[in-house]
C-alpha positions as CSV (number, residue, x, y, z in Angstrom):
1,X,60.9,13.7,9.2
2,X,59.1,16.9,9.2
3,X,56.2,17.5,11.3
4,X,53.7,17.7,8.6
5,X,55.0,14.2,8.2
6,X,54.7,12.9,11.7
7,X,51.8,10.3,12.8
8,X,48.3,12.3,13.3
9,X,47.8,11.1,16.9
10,X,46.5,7.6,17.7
11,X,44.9,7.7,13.9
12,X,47.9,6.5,12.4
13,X,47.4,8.6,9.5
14,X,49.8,11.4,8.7
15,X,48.6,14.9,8.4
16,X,50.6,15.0,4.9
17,X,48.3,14.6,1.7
18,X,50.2,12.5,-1.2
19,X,50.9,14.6,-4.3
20,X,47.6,15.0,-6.4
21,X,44.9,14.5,-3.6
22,X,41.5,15.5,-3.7
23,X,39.3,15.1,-0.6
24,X,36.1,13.5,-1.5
25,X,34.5,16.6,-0.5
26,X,36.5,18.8,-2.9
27,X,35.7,16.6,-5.3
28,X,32.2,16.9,-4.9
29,X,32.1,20.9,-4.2
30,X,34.6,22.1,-6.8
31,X,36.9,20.3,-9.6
32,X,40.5,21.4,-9.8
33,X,41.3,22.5,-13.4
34,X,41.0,19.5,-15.5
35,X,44.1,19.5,-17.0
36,X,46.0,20.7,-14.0
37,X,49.8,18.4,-12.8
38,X,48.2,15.8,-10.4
39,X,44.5,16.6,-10.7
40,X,41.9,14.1,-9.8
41,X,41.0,12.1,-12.8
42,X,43.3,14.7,-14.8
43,X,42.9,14.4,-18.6
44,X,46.0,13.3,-20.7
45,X,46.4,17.8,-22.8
46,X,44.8,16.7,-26.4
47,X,48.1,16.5,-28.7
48,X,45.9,17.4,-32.1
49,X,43.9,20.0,-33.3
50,X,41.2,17.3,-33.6
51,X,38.5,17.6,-30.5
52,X,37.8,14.7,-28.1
53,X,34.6,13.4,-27.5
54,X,35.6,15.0,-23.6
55,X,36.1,18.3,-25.4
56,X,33.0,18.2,-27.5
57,X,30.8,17.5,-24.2
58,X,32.7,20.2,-22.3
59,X,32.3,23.0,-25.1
60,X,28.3,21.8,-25.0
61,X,27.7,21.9,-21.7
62,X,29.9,25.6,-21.9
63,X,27.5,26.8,-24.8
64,X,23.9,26.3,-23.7
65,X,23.3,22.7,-22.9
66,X,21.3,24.7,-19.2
67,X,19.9,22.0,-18.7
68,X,22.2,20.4,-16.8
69,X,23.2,23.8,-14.9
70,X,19.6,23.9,-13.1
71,X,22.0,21.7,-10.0
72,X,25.0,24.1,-10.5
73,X,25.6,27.0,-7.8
74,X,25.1,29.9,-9.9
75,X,23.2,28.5,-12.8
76,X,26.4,29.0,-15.2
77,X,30.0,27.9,-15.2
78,X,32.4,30.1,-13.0
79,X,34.6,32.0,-15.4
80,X,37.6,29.7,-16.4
81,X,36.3,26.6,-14.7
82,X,34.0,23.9,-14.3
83,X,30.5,23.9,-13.1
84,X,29.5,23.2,-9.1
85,X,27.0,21.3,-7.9
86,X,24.9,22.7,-5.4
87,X,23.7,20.6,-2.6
88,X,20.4,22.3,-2.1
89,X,19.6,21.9,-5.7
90,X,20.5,18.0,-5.7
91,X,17.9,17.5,-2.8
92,X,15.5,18.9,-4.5
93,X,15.5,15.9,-7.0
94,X,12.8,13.7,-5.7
95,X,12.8,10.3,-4.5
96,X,10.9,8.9,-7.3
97,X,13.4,10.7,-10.3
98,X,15.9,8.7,-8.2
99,X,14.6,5.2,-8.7
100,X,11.8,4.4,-11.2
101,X,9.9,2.3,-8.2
102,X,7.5,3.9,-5.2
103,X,4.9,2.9,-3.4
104,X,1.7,5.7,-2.8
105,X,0.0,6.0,0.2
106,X,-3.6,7.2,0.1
107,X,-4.3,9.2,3.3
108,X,-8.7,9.7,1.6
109,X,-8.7,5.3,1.9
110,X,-7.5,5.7,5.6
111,X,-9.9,8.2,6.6
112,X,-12.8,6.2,4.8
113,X,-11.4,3.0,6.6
114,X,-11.8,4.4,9.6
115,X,-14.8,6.1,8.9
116,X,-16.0,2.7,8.3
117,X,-14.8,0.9,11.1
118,X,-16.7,3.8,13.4
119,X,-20.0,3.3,11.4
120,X,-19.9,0.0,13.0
121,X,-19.3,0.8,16.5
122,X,-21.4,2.7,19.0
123,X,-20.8,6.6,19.9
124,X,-18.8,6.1,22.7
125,X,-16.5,2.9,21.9
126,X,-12.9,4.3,21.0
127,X,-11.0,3.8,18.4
128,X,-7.1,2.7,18.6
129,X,-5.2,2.8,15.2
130,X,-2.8,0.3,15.4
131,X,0.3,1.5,13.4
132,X,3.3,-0.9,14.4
133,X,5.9,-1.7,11.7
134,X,5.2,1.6,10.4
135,X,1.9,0.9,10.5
136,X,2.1,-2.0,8.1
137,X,4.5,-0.2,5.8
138,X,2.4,2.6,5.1
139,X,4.5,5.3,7.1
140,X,3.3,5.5,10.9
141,X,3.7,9.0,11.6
142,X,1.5,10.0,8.6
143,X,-0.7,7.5,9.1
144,X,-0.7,8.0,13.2
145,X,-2.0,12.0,12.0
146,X,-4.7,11.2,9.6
147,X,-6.0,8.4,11.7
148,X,-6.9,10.6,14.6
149,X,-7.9,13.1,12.8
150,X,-10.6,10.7,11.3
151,X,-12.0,9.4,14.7
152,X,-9.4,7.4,16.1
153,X,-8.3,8.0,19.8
154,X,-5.4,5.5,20.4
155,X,-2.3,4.1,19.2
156,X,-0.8,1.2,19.4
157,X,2.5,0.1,18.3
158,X,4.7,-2.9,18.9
159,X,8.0,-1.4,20.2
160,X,9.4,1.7,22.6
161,X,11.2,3.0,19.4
162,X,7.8,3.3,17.0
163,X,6.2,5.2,20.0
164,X,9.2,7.7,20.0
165,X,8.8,8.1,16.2
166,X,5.7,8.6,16.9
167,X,6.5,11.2,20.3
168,X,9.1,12.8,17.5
169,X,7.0,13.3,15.0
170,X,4.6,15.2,17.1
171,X,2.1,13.1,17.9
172,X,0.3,13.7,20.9
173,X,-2.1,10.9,21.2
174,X,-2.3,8.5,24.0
175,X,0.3,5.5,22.7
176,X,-0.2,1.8,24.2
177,X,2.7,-0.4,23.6
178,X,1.3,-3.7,23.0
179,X,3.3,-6.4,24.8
180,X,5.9,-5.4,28.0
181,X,9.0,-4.2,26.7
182,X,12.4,-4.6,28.6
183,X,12.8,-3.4,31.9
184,X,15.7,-1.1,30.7
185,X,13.7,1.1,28.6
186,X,11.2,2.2,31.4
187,X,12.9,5.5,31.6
188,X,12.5,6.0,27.7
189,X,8.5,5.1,28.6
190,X,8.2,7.4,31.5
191,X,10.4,10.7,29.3
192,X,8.3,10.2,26.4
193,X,4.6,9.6,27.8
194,X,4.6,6.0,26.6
195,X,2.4,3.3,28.1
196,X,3.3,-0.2,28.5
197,X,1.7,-3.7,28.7
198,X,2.2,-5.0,32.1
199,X,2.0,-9.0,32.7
200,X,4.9,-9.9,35.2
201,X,5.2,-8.4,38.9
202,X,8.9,-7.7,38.4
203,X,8.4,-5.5,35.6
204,X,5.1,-3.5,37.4
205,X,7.1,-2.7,40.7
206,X,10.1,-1.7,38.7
207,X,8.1,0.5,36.6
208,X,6.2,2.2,39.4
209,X,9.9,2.8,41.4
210,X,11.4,4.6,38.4
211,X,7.7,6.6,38.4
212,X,8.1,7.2,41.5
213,X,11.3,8.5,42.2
214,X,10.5,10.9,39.4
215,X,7.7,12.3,40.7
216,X,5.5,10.6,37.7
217,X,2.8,7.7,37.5
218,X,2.6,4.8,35.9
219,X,0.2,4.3,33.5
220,X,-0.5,0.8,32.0
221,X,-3.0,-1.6,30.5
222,X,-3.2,-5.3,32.0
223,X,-2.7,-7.5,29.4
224,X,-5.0,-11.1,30.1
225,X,-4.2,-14.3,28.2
226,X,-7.4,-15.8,27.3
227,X,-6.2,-18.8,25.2
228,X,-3.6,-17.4,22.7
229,X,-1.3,-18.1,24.8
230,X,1.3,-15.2,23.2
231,X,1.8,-12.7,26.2
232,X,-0.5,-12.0,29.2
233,X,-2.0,-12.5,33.0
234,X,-3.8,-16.3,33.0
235,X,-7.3,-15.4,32.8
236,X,-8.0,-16.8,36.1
237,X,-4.6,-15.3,38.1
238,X,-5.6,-11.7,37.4
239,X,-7.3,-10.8,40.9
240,X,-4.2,-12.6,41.9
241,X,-1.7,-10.3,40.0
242,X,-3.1,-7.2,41.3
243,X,-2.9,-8.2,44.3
244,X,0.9,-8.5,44.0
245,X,1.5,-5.1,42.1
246,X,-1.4,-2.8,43.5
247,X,0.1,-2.0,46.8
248,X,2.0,0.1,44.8
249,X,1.1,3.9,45.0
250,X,2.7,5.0,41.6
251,X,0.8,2.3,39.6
252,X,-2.1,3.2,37.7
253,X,-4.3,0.6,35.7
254,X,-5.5,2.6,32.9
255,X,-6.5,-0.4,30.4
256,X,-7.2,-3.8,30.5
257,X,-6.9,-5.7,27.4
258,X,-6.7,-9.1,25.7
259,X,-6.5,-10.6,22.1
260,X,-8.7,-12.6,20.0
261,X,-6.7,-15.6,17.9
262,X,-9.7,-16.8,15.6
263,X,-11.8,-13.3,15.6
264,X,-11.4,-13.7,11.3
265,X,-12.2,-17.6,11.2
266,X,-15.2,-19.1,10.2
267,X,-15.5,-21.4,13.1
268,X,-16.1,-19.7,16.3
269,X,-15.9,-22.1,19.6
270,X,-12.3,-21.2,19.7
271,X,-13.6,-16.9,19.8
272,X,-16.8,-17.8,22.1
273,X,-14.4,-19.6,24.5
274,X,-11.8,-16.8,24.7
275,X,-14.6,-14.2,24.8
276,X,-16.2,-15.4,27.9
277,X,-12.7,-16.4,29.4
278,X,-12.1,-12.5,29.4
279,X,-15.7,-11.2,30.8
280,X,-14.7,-13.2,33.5
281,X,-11.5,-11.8,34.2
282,X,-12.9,-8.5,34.2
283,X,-16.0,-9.4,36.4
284,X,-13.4,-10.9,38.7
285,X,-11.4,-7.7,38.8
286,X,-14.5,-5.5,39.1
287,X,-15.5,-7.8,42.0
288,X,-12.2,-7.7,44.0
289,X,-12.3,-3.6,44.0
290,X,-10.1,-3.3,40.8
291,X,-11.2,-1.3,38.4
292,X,-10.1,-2.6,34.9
293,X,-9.8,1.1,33.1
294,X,-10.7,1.2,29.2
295,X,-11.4,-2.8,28.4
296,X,-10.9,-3.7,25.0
297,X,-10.3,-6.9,23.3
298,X,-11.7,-6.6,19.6
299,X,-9.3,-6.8,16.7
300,X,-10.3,-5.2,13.1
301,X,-12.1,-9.0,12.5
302,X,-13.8,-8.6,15.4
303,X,-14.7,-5.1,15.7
304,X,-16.7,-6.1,11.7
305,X,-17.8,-9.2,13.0
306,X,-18.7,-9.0,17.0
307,X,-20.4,-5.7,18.4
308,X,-20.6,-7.6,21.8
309,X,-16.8,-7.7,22.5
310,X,-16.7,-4.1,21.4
311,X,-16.4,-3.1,25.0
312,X,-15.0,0.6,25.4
313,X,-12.6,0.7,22.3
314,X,-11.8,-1.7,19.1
315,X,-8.4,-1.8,18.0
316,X,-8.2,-1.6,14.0
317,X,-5.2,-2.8,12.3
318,X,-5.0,-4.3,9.2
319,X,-8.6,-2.8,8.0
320,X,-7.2,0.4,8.5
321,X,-5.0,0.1,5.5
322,X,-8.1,-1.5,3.3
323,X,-6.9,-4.7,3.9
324,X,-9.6,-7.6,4.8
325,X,-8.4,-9.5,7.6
326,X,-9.9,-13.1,5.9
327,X,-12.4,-13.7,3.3
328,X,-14.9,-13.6,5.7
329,X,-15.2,-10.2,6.4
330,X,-15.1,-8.9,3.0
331,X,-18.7,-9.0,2.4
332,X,-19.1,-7.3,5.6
333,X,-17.5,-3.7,5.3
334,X,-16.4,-1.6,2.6
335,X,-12.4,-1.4,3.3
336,X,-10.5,0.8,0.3
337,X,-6.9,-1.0,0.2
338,X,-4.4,2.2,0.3
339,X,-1.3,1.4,-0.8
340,X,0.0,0.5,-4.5
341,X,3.0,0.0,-6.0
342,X,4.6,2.0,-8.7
343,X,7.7,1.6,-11.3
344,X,8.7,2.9,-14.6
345,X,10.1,0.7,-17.5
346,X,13.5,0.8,-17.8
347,X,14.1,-1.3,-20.4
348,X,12.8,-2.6,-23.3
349,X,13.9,-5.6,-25.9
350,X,12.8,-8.2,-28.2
351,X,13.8,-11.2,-27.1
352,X,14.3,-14.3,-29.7
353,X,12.4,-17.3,-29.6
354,X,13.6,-19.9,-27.1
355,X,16.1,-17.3,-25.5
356,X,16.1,-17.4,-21.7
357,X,15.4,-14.4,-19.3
358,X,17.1,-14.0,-15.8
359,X,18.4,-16.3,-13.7
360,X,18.3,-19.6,-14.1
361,X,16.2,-18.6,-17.4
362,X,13.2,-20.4,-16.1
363,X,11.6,-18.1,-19.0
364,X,12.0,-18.5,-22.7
365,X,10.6,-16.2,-25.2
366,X,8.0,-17.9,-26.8
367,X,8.5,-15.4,-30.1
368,X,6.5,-12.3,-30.7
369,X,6.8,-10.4,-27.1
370,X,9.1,-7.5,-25.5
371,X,10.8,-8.1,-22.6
372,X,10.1,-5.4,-20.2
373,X,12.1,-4.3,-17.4
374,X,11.5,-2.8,-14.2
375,X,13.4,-1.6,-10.9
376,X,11.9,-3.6,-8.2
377,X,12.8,-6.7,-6.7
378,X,12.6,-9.1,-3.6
379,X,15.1,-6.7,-1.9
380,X,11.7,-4.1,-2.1
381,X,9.5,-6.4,-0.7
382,X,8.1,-8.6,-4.4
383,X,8.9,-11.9,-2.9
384,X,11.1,-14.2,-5.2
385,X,8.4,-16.9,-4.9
386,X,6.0,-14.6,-7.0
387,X,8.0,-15.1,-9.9
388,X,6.2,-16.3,-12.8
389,X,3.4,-16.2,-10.6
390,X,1.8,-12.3,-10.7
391,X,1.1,-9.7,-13.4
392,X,2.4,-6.2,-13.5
393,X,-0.2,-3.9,-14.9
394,X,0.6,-1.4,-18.1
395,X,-2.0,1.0,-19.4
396,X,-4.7,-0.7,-18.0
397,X,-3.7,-3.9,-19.1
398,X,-2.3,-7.3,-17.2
399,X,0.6,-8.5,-18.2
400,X,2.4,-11.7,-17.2
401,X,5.7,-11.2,-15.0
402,X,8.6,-14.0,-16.1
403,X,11.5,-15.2,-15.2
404,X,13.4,-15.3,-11.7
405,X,12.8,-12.0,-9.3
406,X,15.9,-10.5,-9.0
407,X,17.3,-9.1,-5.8
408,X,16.4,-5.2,-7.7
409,X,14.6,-6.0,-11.0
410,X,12.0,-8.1,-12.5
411,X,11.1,-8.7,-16.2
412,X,7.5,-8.9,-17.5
413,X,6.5,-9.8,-21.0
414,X,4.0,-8.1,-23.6
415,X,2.2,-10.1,-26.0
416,X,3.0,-8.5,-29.5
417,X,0.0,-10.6,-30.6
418,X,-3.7,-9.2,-31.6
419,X,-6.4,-11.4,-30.6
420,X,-10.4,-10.7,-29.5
421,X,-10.6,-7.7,-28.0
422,X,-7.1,-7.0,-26.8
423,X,-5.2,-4.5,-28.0
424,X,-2.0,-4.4,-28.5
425,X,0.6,-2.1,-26.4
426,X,3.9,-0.4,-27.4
427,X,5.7,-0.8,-24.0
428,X,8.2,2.3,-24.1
429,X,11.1,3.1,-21.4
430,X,9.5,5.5,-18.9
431,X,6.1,3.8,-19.3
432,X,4.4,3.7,-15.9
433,X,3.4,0.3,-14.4
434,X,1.2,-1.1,-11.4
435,X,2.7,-4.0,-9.7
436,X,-0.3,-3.5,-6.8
437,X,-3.3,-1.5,-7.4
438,X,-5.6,-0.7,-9.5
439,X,-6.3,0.8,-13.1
440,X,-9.5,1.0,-14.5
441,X,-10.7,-2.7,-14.9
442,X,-7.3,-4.0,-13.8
443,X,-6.5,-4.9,-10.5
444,X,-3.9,-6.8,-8.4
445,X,-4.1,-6.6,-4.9
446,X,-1.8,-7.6,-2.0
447,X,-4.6,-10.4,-1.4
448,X,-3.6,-11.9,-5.0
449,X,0.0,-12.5,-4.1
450,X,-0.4,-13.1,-0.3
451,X,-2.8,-16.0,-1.6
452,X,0.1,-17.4,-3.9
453,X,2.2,-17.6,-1.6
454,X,0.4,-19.3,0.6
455,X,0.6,-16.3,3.1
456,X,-1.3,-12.9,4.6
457,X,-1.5,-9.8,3.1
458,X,-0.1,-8.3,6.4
459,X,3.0,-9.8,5.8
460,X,3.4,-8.4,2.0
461,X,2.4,-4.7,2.9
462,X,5.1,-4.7,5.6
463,X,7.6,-6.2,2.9
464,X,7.2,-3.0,0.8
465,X,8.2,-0.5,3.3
466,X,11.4,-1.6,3.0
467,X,13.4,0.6,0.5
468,X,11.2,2.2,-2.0
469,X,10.4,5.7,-1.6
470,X,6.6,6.5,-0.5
471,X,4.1,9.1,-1.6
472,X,1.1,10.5,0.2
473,X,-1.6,11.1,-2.3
């Protein structure tokens, strides 16, 4: 045995490459000769004078087919061999020429959302743009940058890890994290400039020791359970709580904060109860020598519904993405939803009477429509319990999705029918569809589906973040 053929340390690979081998990275940077002994994918030498359909490609490409050459290196094949792909050129191909399916992202609805939302609210009450799960699956960074450059003063996010995107992405902004994350990431908090809920001594002291021994403070907002009973200081235990954790010279109690459950219901004991459960708390904490730091308690519902809980800042969520948090505020404020959803036709076909479309073929063609296919799925966030339930929208027209939502597709059908006042399309591969939003008298919105499903539109935005590519428009 050589020692080109020995054992490549504990790998258990040898170092010697069987005859023929092309790394994947060869492979992608530069062919060998295609009809060199052992190449990758080598091509039997043609044995007549009669040119392959391979050959007939290869001399087009060769003899001004440039289209394809706008990804090669140099723009032209290398003298003798085949074109190379350059890597800067491939990025360069956008996300939305990758898939036919996006969502955009309109940064002039955020600003007017919370331009809206500040309308509402005296001078000096402060704003905190709530952008946890990337801020409802709009993009939080993005979002984070517009927001306070529209008014906002705060953020608030739901994990350590969205405040560091947020830290990473340059974001300077004073960042609440809005419940008490694990005692092993107070470092992360203190590194990054991140403020924590605080509602359990154990996590306070250990907080203001790591502070401490780094020469830091600790900054945090008291967070008061008023009758959600989620996360929080009992109303009536918070003079006691401080008096457990304020001995602590590193400490500092910057905020004090709780959470409406009902602030979007109709009926309002359940709000009034909570309400004056938390004037309390912060009378009591004023009373004792405590002071309570920014108070704030309003969510977007309340902050449209309830200027007397506005305290010193509102925290606006869901409105910030145009989003009504229940039916009650939407005759309240003018909220412009944000996000939409985008695909492109991929495929098109006449489908027989009676024939069945997808799985389980729930669907049959009732004669006389096309079939239309798009890229987007419950795998992008258009739940499988929508199907045969919404309408995609083409050329400012509804049509009616069918059959089974597939994991990464969907079918809708077009009426080849004329009748009234409808006209009739020509659905065409490429053709660009709405599956959320809005075109000229057309609309579906995230309310639409969220109410078929017997769910919230929170819950649906979110879902769409997951793996189509967004725009900012």
């Amino acid at each position: 045995m050589t020692a080109q053929e020995l054992p490549n340390g504990f790998t258990g690979f040898s170092q010697r490459k069987p005859e023929g081998f092309v790394s994947a990275r060869d492979a992608m940077g530069g062919h060998p000769p295609l009809d060199g002994p052992g190449a990758f994918g080598a091509r039997p030498r043609a044995t007549t004078a009669v040119p392959s359909a391979y050959e007939a490609g290869a001399a087009a490409f060769g003899n001004g087919a440039q289209g394809a050459f706008q990804y090669a290196r140099d723009h032209a094949r290398p003298e003798g061999g085949a074109a190379q792909f350059d890597p800067e050129k491939l990025r360069m191909i956008s996300a939305a020429d990758r898939r036919w399916a996006w969502t955009e992202v309109d940064l002039n609805a955020i600003r007017h959302n919370v331009a809206s939302i500040r309308q509402r609210i005296e001078s000096g009450v402060r704003i905190m743009a709530v952008v946890k799960a990337d801020a409802y699956g709009h993009g939080a960074v993005r979002v984070a940058k517009t927001a306070l450059n529209s008014g906002a003063d705060y953020l608030g996010v739901a994990t350590v890890d969205e405040a560091i995107q947020l830290r990473e992405g340059l974001v300077n902004a004073p960042i609440l994290v809005l419940s008490q994350p694990p005692a092993a990431s107070i470092p992360l908090l203190l590194a990054y400039k991140v403020m924590p809920s605080v509602y359990t001594p154990d996590f306070a002291i250990q907080y203001a020791e790591t502070a401490d021994s780094f020469g830091l403070r600790a900054p945090y907002h008291l967070a008061v359970n008023t009758g959600m009973n989620r996360i929080g200081v009992r109303h009536d235990e918070v003079v006691e709580f401080m008096g457990q954790v304020s001995f602590h010279r590193a400490l500092d109690l910057v905020g004090t904060f709780t959470h409406f459950a009902t602030a979007d219901s109709a009926e309002t004991l359940d709000f009034q109860i909570q309400a004056k459960r938390f004037i309390e708390a912060v009378t009591a904490l004023r009373a004792a020598g405590f002071d309570p730091g920014i108070v704030h308690a309003s969510n977007t519902a309340a902050a449209i519904r309830y200027p007397d809980v506005h305290f010193d800042m509102v925290r606006l969520g869901i409105g910030m993405y145009g989003l009504q948090p229940s039916s009650v505020t939407r005759p309240l404020v003018d909220l412009r939803p944000a996000m939409s959803v985008h695909a492109r036709i991929t495929d098109v076909r006449t489908v027989p009477m009676s024939e069945g479309v997808s799985y389980g073929m729930n669907y049959r063609s009732p004669g006389s429509v096309k079939i239309c296919t798009v890229p987007v799925g419950y795998a992008d966030g258009l739940r499988r319990g929508l199907s045969g339930r919404t309408d995609v929208i083409l050329k400012g027209q509804r049509c009616r999705q069918v059959g089974s939502i597939c994991m990464d597709q969907c079918m809708f059908e077009v009426d080849l029918r004329v009748y009234g006042t409808r006209r009739r399309l020509d659905p065409q591969i490429g053709d660009e569809v709405l599956l959320v939003g809005r075109d000229g008298d057309a609309m579906i919105t995230l309310d639409d589906m969220a109410s078929a499903l017997g769910t919230i539109n929170y819950e649906l935005a979110i879902g769409f973040s997951h793996r189509m590519p967004r725009l900012y428009v």
